[in-house]
N, CA and C atoms as an extended XYZ file, in Angstrom:
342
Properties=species:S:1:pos:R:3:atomname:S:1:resname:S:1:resid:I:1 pbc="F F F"
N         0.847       -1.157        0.000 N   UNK     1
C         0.000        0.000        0.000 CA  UNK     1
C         0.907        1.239        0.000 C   UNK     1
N         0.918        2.141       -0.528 N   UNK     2
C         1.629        3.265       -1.095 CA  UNK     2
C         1.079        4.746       -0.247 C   UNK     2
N         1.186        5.498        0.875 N   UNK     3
C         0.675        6.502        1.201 CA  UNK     3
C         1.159        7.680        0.535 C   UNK     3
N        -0.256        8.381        1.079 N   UNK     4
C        -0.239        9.470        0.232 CA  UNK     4
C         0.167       10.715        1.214 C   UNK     4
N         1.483       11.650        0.986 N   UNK     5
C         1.623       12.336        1.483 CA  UNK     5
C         1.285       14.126        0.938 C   UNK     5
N         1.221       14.874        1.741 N   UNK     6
C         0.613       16.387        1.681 CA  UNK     6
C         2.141       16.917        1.007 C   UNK     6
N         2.455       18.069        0.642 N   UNK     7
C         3.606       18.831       -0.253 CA  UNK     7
C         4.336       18.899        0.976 C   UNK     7
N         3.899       18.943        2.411 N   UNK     8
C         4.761       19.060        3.579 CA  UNK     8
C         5.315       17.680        4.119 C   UNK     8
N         4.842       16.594        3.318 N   UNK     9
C         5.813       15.453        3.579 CA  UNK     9
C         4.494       14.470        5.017 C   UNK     9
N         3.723       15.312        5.056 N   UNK    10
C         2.743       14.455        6.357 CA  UNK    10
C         1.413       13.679        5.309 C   UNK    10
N         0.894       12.645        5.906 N   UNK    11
C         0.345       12.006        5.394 CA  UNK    11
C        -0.849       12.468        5.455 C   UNK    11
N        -1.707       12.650        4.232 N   UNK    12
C        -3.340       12.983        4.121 CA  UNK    12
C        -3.730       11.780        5.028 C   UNK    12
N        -5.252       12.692        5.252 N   UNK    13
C        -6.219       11.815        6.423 CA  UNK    13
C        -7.003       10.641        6.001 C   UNK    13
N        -6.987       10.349        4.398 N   UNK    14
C        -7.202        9.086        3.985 CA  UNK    14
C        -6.007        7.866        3.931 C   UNK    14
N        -4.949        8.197        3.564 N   UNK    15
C        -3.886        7.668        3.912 CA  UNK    15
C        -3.599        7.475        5.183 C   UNK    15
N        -3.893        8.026        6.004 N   UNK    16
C        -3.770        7.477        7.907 CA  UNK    16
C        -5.082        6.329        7.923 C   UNK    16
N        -6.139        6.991        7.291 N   UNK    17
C        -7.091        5.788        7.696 CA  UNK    17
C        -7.051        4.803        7.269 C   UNK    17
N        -6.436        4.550        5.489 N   UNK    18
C        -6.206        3.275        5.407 CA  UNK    18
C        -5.237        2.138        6.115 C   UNK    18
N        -4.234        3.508        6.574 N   UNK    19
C        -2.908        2.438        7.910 CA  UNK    19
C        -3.559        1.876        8.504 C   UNK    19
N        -4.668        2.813        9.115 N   UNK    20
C        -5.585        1.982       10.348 CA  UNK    20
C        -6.242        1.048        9.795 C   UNK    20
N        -6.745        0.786        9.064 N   UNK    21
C        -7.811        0.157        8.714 CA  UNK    21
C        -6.647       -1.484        8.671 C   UNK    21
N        -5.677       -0.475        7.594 N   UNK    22
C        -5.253       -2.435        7.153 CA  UNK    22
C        -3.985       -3.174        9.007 C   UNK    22
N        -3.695       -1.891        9.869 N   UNK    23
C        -3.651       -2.344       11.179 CA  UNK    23
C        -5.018       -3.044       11.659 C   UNK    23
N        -5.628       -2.922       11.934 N   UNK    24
C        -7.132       -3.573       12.290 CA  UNK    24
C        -7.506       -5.105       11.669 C   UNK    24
N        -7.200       -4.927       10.470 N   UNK    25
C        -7.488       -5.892        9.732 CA  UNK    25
C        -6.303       -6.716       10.090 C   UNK    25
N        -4.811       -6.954       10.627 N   UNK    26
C        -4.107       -7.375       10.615 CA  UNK    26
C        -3.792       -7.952       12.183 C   UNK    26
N        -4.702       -7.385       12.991 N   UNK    27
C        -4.793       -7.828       14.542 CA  UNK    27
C        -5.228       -9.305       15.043 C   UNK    27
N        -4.813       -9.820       15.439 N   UNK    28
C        -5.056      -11.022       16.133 CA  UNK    28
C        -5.459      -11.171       17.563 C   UNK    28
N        -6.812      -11.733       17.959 N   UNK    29
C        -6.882      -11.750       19.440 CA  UNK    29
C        -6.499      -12.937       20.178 C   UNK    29
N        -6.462      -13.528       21.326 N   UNK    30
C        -5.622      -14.088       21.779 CA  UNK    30
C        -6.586      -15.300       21.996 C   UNK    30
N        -5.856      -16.310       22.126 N   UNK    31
C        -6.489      -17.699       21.815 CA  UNK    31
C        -8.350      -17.971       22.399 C   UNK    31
N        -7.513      -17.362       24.041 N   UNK    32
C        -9.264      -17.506       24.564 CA  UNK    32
C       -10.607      -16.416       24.362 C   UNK    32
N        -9.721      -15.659       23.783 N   UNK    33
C       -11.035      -14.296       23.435 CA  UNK    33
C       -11.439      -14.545       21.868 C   UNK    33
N       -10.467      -15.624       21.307 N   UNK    34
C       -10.769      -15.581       19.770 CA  UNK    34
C       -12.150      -16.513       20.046 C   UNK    34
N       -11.991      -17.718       21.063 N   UNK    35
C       -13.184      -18.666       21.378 CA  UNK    35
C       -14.169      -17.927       21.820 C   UNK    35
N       -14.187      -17.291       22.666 N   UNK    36
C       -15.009      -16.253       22.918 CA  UNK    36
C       -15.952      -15.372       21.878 C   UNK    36
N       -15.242      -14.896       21.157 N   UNK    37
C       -15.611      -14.271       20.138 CA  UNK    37
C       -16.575      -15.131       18.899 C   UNK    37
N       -15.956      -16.489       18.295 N   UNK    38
C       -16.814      -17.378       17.855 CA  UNK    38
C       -17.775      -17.980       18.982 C   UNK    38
N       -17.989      -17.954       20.011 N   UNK    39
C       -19.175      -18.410       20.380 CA  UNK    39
C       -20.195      -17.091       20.404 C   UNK    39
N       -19.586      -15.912       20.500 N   UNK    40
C       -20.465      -15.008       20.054 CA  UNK    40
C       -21.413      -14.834       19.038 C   UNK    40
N       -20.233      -14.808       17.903 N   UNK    41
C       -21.011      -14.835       16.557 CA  UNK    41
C       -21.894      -16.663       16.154 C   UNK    41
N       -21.619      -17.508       16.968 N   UNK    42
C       -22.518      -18.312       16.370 CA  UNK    42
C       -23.840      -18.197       17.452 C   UNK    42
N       -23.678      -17.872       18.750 N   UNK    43
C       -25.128      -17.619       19.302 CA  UNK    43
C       -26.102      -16.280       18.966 C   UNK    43
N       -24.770      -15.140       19.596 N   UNK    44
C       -25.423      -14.080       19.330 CA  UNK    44
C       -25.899      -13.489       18.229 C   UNK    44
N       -24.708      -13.718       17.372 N   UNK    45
C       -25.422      -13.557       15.903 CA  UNK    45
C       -26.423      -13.997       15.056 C   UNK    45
N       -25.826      -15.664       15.635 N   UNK    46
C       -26.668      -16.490       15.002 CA  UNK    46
C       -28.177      -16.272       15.411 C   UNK    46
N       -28.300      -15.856       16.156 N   UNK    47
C       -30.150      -15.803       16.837 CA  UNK    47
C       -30.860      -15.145       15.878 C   UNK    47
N       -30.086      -14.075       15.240 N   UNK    48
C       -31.197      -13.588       13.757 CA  UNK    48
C       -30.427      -14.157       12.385 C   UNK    48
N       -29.504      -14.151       12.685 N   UNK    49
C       -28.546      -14.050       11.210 CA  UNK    49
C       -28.671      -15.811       10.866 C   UNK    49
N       -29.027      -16.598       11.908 N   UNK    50
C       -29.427      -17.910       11.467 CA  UNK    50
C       -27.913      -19.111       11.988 C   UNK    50
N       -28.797      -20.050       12.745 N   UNK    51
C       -27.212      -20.478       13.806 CA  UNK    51
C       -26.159      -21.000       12.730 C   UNK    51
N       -26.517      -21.493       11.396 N   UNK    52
C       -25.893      -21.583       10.476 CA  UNK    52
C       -25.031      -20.084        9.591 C   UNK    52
N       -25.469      -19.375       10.034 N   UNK    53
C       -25.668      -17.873        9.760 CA  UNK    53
C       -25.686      -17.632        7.830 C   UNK    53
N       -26.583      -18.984        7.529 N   UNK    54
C       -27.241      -18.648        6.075 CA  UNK    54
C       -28.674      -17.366        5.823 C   UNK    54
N       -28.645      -17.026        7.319 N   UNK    55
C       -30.104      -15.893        7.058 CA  UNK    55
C       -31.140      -16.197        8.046 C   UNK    55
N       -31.614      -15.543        8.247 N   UNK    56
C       -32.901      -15.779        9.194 CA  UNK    56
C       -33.457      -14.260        9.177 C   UNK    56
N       -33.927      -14.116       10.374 N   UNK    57
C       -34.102      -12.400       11.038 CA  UNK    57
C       -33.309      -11.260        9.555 C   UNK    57
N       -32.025      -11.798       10.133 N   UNK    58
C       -31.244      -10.824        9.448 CA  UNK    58
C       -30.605      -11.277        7.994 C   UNK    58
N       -29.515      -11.223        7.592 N   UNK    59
C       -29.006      -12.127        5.942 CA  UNK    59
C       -28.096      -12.641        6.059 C   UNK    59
N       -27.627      -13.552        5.562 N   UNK    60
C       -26.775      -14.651        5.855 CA  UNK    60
C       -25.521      -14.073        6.097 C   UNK    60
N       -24.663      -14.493        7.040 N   UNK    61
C       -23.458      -13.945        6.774 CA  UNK    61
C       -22.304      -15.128        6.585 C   UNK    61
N       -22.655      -15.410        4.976 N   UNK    62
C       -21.464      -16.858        4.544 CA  UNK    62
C       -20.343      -15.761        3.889 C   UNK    62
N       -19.140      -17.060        3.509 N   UNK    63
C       -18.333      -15.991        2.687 CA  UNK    63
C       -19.091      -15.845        1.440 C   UNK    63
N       -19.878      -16.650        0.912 N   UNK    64
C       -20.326      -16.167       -0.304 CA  UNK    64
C       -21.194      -14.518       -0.266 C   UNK    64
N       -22.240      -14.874        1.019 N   UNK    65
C       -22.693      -13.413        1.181 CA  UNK    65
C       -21.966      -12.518        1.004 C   UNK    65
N       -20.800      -12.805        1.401 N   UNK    66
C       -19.895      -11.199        2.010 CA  UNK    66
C       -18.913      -11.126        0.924 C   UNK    66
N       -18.923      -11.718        0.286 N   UNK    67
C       -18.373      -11.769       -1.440 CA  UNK    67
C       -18.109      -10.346       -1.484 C   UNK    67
N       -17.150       -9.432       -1.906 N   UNK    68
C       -17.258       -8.051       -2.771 CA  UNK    68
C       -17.950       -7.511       -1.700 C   UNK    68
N       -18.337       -7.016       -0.504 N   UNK    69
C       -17.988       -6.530        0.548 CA  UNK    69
C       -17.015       -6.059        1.386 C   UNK    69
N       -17.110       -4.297        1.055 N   UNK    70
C       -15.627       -4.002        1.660 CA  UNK    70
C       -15.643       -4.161        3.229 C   UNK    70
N       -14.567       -4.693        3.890 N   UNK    71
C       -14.524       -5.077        5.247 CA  UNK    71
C       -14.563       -3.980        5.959 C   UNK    71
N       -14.210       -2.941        5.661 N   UNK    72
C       -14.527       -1.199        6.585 CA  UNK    72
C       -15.875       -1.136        6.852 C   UNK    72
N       -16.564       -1.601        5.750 N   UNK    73
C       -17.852       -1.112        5.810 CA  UNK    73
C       -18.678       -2.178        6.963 C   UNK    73
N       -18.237       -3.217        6.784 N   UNK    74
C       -18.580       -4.545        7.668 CA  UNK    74
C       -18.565       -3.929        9.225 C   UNK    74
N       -17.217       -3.535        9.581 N   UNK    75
C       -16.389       -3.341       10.506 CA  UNK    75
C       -17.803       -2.392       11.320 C   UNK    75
N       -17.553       -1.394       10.609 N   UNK    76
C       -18.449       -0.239       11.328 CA  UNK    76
C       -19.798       -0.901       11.585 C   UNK    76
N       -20.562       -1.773       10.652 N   UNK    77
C       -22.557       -2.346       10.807 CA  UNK    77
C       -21.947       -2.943       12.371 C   UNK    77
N       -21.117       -4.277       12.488 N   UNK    78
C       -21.073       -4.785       13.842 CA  UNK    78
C       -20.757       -3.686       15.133 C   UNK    78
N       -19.720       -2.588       14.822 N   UNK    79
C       -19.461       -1.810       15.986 CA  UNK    79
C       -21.290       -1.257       16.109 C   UNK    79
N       -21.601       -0.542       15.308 N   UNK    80
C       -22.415        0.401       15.386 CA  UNK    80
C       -23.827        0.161       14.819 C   UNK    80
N       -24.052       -0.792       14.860 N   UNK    81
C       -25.294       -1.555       14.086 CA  UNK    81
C       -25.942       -0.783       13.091 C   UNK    81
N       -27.305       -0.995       12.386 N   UNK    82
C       -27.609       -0.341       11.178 CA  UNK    82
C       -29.001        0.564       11.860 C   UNK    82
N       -29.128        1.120       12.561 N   UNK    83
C       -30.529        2.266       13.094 CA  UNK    83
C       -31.473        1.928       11.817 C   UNK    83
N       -32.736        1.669       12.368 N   UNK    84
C       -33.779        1.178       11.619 CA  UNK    84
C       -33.508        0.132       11.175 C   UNK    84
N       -33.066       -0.923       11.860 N   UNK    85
C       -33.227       -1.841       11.539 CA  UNK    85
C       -33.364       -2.901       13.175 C   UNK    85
N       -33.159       -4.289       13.203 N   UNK    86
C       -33.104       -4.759       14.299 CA  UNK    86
C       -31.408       -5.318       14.296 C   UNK    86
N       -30.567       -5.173       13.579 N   UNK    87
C       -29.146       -4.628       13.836 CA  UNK    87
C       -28.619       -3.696       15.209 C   UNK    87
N       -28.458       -4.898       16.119 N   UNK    88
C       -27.767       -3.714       17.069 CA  UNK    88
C       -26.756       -3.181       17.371 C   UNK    88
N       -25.611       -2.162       17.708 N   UNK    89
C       -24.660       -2.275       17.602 CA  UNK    89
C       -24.125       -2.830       18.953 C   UNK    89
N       -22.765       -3.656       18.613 N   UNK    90
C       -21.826       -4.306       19.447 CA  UNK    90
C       -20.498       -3.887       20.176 C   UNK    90
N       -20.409       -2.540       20.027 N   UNK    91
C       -19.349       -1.517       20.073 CA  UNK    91
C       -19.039       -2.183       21.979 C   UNK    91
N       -20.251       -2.595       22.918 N   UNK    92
C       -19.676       -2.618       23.954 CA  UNK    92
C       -19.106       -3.822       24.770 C   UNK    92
N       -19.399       -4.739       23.508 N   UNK    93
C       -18.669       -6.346       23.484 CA  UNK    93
C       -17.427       -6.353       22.734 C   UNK    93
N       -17.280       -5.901       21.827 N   UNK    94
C       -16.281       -5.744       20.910 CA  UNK    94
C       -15.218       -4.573       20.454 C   UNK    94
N       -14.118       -4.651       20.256 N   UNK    95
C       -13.009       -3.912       19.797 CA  UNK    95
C       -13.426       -3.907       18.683 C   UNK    95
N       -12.939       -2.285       18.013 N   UNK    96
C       -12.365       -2.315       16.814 CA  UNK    96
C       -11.864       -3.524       16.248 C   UNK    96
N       -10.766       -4.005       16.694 N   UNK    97
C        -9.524       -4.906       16.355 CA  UNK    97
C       -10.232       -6.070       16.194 C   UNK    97
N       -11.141       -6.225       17.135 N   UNK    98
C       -11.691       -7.909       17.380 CA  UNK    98
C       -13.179       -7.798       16.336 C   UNK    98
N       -13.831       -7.035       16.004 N   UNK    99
C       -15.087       -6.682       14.623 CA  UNK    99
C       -14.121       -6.782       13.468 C   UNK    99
N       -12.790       -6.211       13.063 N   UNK   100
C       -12.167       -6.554       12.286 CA  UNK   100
C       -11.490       -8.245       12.249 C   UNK   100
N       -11.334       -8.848       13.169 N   UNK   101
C       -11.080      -10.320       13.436 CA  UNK   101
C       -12.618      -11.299       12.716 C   UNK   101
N       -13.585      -10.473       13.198 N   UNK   102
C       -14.891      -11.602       13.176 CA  UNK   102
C       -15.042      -11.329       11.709 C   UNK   102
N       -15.344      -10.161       10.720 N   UNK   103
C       -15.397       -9.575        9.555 CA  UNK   103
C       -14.585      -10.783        8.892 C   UNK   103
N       -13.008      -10.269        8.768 N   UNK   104
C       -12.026      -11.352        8.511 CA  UNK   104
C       -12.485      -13.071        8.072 C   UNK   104
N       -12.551      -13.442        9.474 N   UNK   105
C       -13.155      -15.014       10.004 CA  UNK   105
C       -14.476      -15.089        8.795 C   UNK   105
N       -15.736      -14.193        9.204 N   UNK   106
C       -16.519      -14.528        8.001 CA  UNK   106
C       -17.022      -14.641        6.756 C   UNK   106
N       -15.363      -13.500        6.229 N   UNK   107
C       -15.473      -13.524        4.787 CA  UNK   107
C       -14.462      -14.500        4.151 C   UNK   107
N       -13.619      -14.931        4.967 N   UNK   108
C       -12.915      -15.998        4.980 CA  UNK   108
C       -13.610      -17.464        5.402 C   UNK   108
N       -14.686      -17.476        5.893 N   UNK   109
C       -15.649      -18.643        5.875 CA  UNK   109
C       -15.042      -19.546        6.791 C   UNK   109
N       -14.314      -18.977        8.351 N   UNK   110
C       -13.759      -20.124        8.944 CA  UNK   110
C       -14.426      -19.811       10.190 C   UNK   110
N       -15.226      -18.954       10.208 N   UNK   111
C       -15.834      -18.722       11.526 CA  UNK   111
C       -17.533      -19.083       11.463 C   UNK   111
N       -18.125      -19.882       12.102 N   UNK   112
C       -19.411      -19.451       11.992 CA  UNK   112
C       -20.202      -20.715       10.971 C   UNK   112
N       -19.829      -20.802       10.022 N   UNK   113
C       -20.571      -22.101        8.910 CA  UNK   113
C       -20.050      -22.866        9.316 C   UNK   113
N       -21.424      -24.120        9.667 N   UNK   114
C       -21.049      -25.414        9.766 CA  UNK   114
C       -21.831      -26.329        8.471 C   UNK   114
């Protein structure tokens, strides 16, 4: 990834956010919070999103779903859920770091489908 710097040599504020973003995306949580975290997403999630999480309440979240889905955008629905909808947000269970872990896990299809 190539940043983009200002004529003064400091990095524009899209270029910081993508650092962050692909830091986030690159975080690992630690063995027992990662278990933690998948039993989350297969109960808690699963209760609308379907314990298979092919859909129910809410829409499936397989990797095929999440196909061509940018993971920023992912990142933010779990912190901050979608208002008007029954999406709630999770901001007070979850890190940044660790919504970027579960995102990851389910577009990578290793979390969650059985």
């Amino acid at each position: 990834m190539r940043a983009v710097a200002s004529r003064k040599g400091r990095l524009t504020a899209g270029a910081v956010g993508c650092l962050a973003a692909a830091a986030l995306l690159a975080a690992e949580p630690a063995d027992s919070r990662r278990a933690e975290l998948t039993h989350l997403v297969r109960q808690d999630c699963g209760s609308c999103h379907g314990m298979t999480l092919k859909g129910g309440l809410g829409p499936a979240l397989t990797r095929d779903a999440l196909r061509g889905k940018p993971a920023e955008s992912l990142i933010v629905t779990v912190l901050y859920g979608r208002p008007g909808t029954a999406m709630p947000p999770w901001r007070a269970f979850v890190s940044e770091a660790e919504a970027a872990w579960i995102v990851r896990q389910l577009q990578e299809g290793t979390l969650g489908e059985r």
